[in-house]
C-alpha positions in Angstrom: 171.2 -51.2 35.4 169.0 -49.9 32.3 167.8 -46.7 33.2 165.4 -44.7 31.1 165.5 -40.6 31.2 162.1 -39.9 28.8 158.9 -40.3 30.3 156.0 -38.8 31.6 153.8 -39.2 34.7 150.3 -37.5 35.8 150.1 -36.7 39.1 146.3 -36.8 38.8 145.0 -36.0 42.1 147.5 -33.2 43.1 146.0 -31.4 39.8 142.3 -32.4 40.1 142.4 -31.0 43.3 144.8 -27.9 43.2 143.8 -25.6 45.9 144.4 -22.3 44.6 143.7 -21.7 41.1 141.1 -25.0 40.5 139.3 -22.4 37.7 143.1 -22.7 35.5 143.7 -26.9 36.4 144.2 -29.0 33.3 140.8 -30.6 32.7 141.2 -34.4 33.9 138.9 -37.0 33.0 139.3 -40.9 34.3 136.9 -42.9 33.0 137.4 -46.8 33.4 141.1 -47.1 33.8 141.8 -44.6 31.2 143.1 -41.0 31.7 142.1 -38.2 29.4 144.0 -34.6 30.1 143.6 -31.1 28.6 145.4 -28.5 29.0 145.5 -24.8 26.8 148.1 -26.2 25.0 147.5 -30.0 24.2 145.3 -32.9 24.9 146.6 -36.9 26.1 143.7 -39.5 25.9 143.5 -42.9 26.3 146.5 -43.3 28.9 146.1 -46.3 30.5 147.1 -47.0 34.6 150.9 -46.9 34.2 150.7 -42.7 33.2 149.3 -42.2 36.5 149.8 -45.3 39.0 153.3 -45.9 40.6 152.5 -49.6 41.2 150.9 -49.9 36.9 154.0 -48.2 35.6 156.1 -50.5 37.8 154.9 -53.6 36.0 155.3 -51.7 32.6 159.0 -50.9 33.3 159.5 -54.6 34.6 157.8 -55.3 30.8 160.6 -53.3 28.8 163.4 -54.3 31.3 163.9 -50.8 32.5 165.2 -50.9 36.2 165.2 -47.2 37.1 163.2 -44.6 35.3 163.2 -40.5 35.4 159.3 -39.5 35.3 158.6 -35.9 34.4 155.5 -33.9 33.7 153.6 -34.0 30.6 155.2 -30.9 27.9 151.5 -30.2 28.0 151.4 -29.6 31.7 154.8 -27.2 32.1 152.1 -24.0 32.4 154.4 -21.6 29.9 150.9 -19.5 29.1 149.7 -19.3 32.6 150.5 -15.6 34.7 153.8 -16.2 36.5 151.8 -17.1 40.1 149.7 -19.3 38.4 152.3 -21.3 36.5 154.6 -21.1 39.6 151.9 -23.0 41.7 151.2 -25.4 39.6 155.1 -26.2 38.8 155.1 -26.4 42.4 152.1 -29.0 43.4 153.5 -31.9 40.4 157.3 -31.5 41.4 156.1 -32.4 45.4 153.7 -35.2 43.7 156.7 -36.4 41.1 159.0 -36.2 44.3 156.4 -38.3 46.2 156.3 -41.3 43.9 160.3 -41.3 43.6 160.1 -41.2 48.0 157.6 -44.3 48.0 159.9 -46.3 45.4 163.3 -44.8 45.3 164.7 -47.9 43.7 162.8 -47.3 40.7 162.3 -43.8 39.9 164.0 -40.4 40.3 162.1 -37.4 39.7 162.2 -34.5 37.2 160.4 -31.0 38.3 159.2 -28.1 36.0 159.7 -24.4 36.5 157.9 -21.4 35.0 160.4 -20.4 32.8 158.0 -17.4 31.8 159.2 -15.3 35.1 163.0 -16.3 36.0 163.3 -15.2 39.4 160.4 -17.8 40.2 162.2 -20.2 37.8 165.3 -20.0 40.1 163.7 -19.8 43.3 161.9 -23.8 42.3 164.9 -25.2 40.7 166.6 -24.6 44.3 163.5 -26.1 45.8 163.4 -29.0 43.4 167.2 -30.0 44.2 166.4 -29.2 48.0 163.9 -32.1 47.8 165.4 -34.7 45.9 164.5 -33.9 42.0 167.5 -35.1 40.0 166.5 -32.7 36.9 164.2 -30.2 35.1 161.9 -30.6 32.2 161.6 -27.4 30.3 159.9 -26.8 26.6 162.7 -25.9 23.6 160.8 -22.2 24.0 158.9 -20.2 26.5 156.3 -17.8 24.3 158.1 -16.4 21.4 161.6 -16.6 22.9 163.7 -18.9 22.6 165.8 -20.3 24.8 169.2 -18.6 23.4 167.8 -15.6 24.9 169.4 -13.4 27.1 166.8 -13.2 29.9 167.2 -16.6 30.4 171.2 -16.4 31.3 170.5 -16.1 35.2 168.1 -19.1 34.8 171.3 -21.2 33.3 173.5 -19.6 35.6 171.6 -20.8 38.6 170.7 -24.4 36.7 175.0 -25.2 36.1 175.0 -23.8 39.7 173.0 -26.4 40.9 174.1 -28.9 38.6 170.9 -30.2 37.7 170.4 -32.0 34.1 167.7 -30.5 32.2 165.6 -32.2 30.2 164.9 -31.1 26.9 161.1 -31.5 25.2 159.5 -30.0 22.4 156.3 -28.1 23.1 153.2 -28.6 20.8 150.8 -25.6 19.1 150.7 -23.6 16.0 149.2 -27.2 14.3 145.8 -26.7 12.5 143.7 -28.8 14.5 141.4 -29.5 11.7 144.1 -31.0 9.4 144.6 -34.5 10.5 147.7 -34.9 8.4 149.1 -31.7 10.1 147.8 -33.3 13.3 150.1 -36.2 12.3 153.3 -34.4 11.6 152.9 -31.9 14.4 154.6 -34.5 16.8 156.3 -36.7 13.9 158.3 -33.8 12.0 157.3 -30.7 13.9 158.8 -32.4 17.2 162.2 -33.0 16.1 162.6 -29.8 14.1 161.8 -28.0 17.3 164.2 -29.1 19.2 166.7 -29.3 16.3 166.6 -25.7 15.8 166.6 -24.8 19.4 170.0 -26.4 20.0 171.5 -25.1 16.7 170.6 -22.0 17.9 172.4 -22.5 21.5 175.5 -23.8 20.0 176.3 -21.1 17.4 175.0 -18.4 20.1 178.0 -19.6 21.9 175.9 -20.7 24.9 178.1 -23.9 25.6 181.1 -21.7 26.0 178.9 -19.5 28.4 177.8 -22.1 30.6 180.9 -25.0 29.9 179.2 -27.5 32.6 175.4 -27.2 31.7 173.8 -30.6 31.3 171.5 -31.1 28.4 169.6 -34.1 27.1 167.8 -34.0 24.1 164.4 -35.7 23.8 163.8 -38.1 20.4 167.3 -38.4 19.8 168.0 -34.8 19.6 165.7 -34.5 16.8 167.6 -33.9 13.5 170.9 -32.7 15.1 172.6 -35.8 14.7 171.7 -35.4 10.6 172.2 -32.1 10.2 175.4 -30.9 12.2 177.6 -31.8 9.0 175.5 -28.8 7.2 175.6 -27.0 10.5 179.7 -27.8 10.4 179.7 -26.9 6.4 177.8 -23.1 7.2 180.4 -22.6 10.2 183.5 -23.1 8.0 181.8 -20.7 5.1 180.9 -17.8 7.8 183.6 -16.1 9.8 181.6 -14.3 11.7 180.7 -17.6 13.6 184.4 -18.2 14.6 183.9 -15.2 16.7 181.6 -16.4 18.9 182.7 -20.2 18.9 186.1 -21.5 18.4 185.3 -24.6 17.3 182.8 -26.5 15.0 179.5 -27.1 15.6 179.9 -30.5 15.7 182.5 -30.4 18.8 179.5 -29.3 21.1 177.9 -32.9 20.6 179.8 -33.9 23.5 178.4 -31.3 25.6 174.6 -33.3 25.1 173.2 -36.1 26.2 170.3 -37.8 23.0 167.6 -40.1 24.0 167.2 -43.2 22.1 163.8 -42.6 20.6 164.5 -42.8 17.3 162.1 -45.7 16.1 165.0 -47.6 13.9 167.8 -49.5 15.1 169.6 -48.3 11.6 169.3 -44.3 13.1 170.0 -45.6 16.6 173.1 -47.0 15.4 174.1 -43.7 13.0 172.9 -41.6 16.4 175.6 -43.1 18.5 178.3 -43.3 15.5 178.1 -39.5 15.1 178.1 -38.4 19.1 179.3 -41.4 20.6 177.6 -44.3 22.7 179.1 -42.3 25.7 176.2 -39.6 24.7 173.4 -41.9 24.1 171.0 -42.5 27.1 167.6 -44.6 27.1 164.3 -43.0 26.3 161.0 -44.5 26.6 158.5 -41.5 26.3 156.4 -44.1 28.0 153.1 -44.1 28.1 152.7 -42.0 24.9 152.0 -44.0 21.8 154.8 -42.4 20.3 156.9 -44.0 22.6 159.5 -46.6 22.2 158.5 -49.7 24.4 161.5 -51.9 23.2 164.8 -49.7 23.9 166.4 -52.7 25.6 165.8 -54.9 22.7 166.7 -52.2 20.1 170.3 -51.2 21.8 171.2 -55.6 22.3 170.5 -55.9 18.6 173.3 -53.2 17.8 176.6 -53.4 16.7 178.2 -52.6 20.5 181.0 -53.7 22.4 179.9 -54.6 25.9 181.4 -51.5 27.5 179.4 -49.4 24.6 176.2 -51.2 25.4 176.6 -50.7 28.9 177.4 -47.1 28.7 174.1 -46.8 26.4 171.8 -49.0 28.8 172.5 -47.4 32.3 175.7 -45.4 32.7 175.5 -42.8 30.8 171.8 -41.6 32.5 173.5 -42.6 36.0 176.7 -40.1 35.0 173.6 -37.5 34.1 172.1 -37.9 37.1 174.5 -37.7 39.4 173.8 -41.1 40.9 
């Protein structure tokens, strides 16, 4: 079974028509089959049927040879800026929507939720609800405000995530990109992306946050950005730097088994380094479908690499299944 852990889904009618706070609902505009949506943070335009329609982005997975797919929400659409309330009821109305396409096709999606990581005690109190009703995992944003997510006040929200044993899904958040700089446009989500999340994890793992939490459940969006690249620098500054010994007893590098890494790396050469450096046991398919940015062949990428069968296999399907918890 090839299973896919990176994309995104727009619940489209549970936020054009939100109930309570309709004045802060992402702007949505659907104009001929395709799906414009703004929020504070970000805009996605031109989507086509299979961001928003099960029954579209059924006949797109059938296209890429995908036989189970995690949908999430947009990064844009995870409400970090919003007053606690607001951002709680809105993580609340797309993990009942996301939950509701899984319940009408169960044999080809599983859901991810959101929480509002801005106020933990609401954070906690959804991530209970979202296991309650059948969300295998939780998108979250590599910061929330200025802090990131090495942090203290977010210990109880890890605390209660390993409790749960829900996979969290890692995804960089956009902003801080001059919007009237189209090269900076550009390399917001080319270069800005990956460095995001590379220094977010860098920063868990020499924070010591792995030995903290020894079962949490990570996977890294676009093949854990740089990580994979820059752990032997990472490994190099750790052996220089006693101070770092203190707080983990081991190299950097050793954490890479505590990680899961997308495949969306856009080059079967890095594919094929990725898995070398943290093993095809780590390595799970990523789509990032529909966004242009996406990778659309996975399947064909992963058959073209040098694999044994068990490797490939592992890569394909049973490494997202062993995240999952299927």
């Amino acid at each position: 079974m090839n299973i896919d852990l990176h994309s995104h889904f727009f619940p489209i009618e549970a936020l054009s028509n939100p109930g309570r706070y309709a004045d802060r609902a992402p702007k949505i505009v659907l104009e001929k089959g395709k799906l414009k949506v703004t929020s504070q943070i970000g805009m996605r335009a031109g989507l086509g049927e299979g961001a928003y329609d099960s029954l579209a982005r059924i006949k797109a997975l059938d296209e890429m040879s995908i036989d189970l797919q995690a949908i999430s929400p947009s990064p844009i659409l995870l409400f970090y800026w919003e007053e606690p309330a607001v951002a709680a009821h809105f993580s609340r109305r797309q993990n009942e929507a996301i939950q509701a396409i899984v319940k009408k096709h169960p044999d080809r999606f599983v859901g991810f939720g959101s929480v509002p990581l801005q106020s933990i005690p609401d954070a906690i109190a959804i991530a209970g609800e979202a296991k309650s009703m059948g969300l295998k995992g939780l998108e979250i944003g590599n910061v929330v405000g200025e802090r990131q997510l090495d942090d203290p006040i977010f210990e109880a929200f890890f605390d209660a995530v390993q409790a749960l044993d829900m996979l969290l899904f890692v995804h960089p958040l956009e902003g801080g990109v001059d919007a009237d700089d189209p090269i900076a446009g550009v390399l917001g989500n080319v270069l800005q992306f990956p460095f995001r999340t590379t220094l977010m994890i860098e920063r868990m793992i020499l924070k010591g946050m792995f030995e903290k939490y020894p079962n949490l459940r990570l996977c890294l969006s676009h093949g854990g950005g740089l990580l994979a690249f820059n752990i032997w620098r990472l490994d190099h500054s750790y052996n220089l730097r006693p101070d770092f010994k203190k707080i983990i007893p081991q190299k950097p590098s050793g954490y890479l088994k505590k990680l899961y890494f997308d495949s969306i790396v856009h080059s079967a050469a890095a594919l094929q380094y990725l898995i070398q450096v943290v093993g095809a046991d780590r390595v799970v398919v990523g789509t990032d479908y529909p966004m242009a940015m996406g990778d659309f062949e996975p399947v064909r990428k992963i058959d073209s690499l040098n694999l044994t069968d068990e490797e490939r296999s592992q890569v394909l399907g049973a490494n997202a299944a062993r995240a999952l918890n299927l």
